[in-house]
C-alpha positions in Angstrom: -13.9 3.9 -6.5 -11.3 3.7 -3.7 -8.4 1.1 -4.3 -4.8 0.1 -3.1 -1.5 -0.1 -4.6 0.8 -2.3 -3.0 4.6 -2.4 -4.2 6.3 -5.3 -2.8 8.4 -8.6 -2.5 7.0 -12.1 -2.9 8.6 -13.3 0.1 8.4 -10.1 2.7 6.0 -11.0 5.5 5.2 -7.3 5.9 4.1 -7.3 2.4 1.9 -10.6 2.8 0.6 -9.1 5.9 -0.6 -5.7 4.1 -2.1 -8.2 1.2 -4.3 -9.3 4.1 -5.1 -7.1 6.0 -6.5 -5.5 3.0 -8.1 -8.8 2.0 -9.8 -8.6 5.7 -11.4 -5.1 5.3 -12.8 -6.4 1.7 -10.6 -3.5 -0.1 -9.9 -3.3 -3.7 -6.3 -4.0 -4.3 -3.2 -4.5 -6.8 -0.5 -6.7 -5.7 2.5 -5.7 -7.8 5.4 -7.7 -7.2 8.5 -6.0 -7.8 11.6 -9.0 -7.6 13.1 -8.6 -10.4 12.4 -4.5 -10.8 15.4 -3.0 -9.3 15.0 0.5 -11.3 11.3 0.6 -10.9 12.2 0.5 -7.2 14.8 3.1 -6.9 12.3 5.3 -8.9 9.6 4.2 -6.4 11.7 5.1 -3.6 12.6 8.6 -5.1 9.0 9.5 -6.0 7.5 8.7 -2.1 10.1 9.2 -0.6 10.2 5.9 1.0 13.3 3.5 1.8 10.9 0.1 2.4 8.6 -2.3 1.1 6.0 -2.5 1.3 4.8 0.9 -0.2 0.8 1.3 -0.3 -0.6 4.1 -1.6 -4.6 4.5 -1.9 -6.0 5.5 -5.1 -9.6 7.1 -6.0 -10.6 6.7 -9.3 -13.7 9.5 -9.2 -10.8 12.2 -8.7 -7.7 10.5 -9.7 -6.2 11.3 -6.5 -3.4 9.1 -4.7 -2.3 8.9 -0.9 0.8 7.8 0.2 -0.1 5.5 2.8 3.1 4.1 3.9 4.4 0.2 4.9 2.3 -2.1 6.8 1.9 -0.6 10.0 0.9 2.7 8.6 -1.5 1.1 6.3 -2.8 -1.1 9.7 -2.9 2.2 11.7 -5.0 4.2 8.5 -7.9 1.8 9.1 -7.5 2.1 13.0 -8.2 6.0 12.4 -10.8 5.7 9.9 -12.6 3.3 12.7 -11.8 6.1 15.1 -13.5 8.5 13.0 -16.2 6.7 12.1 -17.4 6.2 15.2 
């Protein structure tokens, strides 16, 4: 099974729009909200190298494999080249 992990704050609208746009394409998703997690963020930012929230990486379960996807627009772009491909 293919799912989402999305690291982000309540109120960040590119957060809310990731949230979406995964709710749009009728992905599996977590929604962890990370506030009040200062260390859990630095560590986050150290492990994917990545300065921003949102941070969305895709999971697999049958393999236990994880992508880094990126913020927002890299996560809206992902699905625009799966589309691509699938055509």
């Amino acid at each position: 099974m293919r799912y989402f992990e999305i690291y982000a704050w309540t109120d960040c609208p590119y957060c809310v729009n990731a949230k979406e746009l995964l709710i749009s394409k009728q992905e599996q998703f977590v929604f962890c909200c990370i506030d009040q997690s200062d260390i859990l963020l630095s560590f986050l930012k150290e492990k994917y190298d990545w300065q921003t929230v949102p941070m969305i990486i895709e999971k697999n379960t049958d393999n236990c494999e994880e992508k880094f996807i990126g913020g927002y627009t890299d996560l809206s772009e992902y699905f625009d080249t799966q589309e691509c491909e699938s055509d």
